[in-house]
N, C-alpha and C positions, 0 to 999 in steps of 0.2 A: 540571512539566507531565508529563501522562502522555499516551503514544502510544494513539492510539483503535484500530489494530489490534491490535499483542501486546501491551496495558496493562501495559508496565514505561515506568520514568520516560525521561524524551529529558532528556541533561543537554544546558547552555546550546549553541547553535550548531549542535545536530543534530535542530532540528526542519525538519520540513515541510508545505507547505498540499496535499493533496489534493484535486483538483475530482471531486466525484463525480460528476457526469457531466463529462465534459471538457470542457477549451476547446473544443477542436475539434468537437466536437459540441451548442451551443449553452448548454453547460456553466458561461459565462467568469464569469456574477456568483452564481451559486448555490452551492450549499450545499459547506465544504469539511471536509474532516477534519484533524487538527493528527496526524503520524504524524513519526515515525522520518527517517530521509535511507534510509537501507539499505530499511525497509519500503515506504516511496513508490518507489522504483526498484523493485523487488521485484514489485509490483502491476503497473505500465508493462512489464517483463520479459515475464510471462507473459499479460498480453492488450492487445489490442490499443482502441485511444479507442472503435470501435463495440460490442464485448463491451463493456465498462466501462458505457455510456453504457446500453445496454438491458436489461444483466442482473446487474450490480455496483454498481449504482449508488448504496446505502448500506451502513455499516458492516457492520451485519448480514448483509445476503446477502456483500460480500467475507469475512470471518469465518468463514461458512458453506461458504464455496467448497474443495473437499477441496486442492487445490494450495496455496491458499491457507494453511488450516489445516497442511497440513506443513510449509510455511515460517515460521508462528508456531510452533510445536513445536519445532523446530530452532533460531530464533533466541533463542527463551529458555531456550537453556542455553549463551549468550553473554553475555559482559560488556557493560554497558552502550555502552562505547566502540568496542565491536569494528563493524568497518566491512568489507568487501567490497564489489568491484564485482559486479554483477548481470549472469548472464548472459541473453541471451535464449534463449527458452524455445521447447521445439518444440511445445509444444502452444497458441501465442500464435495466437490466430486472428484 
């Protein structure tokens, strides 16, 4: 399986379902992404369920998003396995 944000493989047990619009924002049966554990916290880190919901809301614009993009840059030049915790972000609105 490959991660729909940084397109390197999620080995077994490190995937996750992304709602692209979020639960909490009338998100709960639509459309998800299969991504990372590290990259799904990573996106929650720096914005918050109403950004997501109005301006993130498919692969593409997240991808697009320059925060975004430096955080794919930097985690692919990690191993597979490499795992951190996500910190919250100051520019999370």
């Amino acid at each position: 399986m490959i991660c729909e944000l940084c397109d390197r493989e999620i080995l077994v047990g490190d995937e996750s379902r992304h709602h692209l619009i979020p639960k909490a924002t009338g998100g709960k049966n639509g459309e998800k992404a299969i991504l990372h554990t590290i990259c799904h916290k990573q996106i929650h880190a720096l914005y918050n369920e109403k950004t997501l919901a109005n301006h993130l809301n498919t692969v593409s614009k997240l991808k697009n998003d320059m925060h975004i993009k430096r955080f794919i840059k930097w985690i692919k030049t990690k191993q597979l396995d490499f795992n951190t915790k996500a910190r919250m972000s100051s520019i999370r609105r």
